[in-house]
N, C-alpha and C positions, 0 to 999 in steps of 0.2 A: 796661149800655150797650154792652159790647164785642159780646154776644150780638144784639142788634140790628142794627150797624153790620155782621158775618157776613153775614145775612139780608140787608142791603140790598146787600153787595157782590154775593153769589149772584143776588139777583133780577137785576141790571145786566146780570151775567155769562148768564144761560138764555135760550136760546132763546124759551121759552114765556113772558117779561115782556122781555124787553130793548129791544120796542116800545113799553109804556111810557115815563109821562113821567117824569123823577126826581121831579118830587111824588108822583107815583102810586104808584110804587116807594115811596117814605117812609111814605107811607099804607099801603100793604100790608106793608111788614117787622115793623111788632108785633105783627103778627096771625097771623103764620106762625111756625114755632116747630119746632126738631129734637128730635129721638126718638132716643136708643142704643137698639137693639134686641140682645137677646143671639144666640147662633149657637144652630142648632137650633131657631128660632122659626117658627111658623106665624102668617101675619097675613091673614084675608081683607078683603076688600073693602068689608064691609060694617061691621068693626070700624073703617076708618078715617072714616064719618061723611062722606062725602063731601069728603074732602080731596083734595089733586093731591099727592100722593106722589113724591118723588124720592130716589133713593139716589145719597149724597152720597160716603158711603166703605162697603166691605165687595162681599160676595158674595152672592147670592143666587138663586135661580130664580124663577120667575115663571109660575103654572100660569093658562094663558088659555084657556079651551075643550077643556081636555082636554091642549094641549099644553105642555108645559115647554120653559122659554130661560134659559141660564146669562145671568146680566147681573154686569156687577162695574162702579164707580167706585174712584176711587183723590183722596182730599181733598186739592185744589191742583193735582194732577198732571192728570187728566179734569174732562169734562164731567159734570154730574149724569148720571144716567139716570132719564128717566121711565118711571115703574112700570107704572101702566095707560092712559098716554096719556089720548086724547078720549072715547074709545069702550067704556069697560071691559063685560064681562060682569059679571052678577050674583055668581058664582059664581069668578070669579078671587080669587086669592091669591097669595103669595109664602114661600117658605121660606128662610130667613136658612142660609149656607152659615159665614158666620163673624159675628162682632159686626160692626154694620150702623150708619150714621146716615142716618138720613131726614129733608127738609126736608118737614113738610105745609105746604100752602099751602093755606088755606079757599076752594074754588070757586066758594061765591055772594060772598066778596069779591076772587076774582080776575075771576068774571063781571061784578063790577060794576065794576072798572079799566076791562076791556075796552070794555065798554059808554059810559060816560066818555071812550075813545080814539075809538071806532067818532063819538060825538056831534058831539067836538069837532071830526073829521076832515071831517062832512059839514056842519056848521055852515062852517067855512075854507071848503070846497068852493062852498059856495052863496053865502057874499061874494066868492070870486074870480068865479064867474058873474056875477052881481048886478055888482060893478065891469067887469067884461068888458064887458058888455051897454051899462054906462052910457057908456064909455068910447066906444063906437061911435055911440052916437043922442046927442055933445054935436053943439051947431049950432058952426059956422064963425067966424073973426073971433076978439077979443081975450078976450070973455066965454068962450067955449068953452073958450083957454086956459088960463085961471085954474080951470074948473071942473075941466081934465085934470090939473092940478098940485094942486089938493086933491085928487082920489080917489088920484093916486101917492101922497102925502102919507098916507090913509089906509092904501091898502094897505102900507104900511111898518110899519103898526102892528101 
């Protein structure tokens, strides 16, 4: 349980979830899971199965197209660092500089959070429209009132 509650404090804490909802967050923390990696480890890209990789504590390099970038985290003290970002190359990897922890996070269940944020964000958007609109074509007089005080009434909800 204590391993879980990590995961969901991390997800609150990054960038890359913190727009999430706390349910969503909840939903994604059992499914993400840290890795110790030892120093002197080679890890490509394609061994991590499409995860979103973050380095939580330790050192590391990070070879992307040819080029190498020292990265280091520090647990409690920094932010995660993400590994290969949005965009990875096929052929990227990372070499562990000292013993390493990595949070993976599964992609197609972080896509699917996102997805669920993206729904829910334009479902709101289209009943504030939808009330907007209503709110302008009620007719005049005592009836109109009552109608403008239910849809406030709604949109409260």
């Amino acid at each position: 349980m204590q391993q879980m509650s990590d995961e969901l404090a991390l997800l609150a804490d990054l960038e890359l979830t913190r727009d999430l909802s706390e349910d969503a967050r909840k939903a994604l923390a059992p499914k993400c899971r840290f890795d110790e990696i030892p120093a002197r480890k080679r890890v490509r890209l394609a061994d991590l199965h499409g995860d979103r990789v973050l380095l939580v504590d330790g050192h590391t390099v990070r070879l992307s197209q040819g080029v190498g970038q020292r990265l280091q985290a520090f647990q409690g003290l920094s932010a995660p660092v993400d590994l290969f970002g949005d965009a990875p190359g096929p052929e990227d990897c990372f070499v562990t500089e000292t013993p390493c922890i990595l949070m993976r996070i599964p992609s197609a269940e972080l896509e699917a959070a996102y997805n669920a944020l993206l729904l829910h964000q334009v479902r709101a958007e289209l009943v504030h429209q939808h009330l907007q609109g209503s709110l302008h074509q009620l007719p005049d007089g005592p009836c109109g009132m009552l109608d403008v005080q239910a849809l406030q009434q709604l949109r409260g909800l």
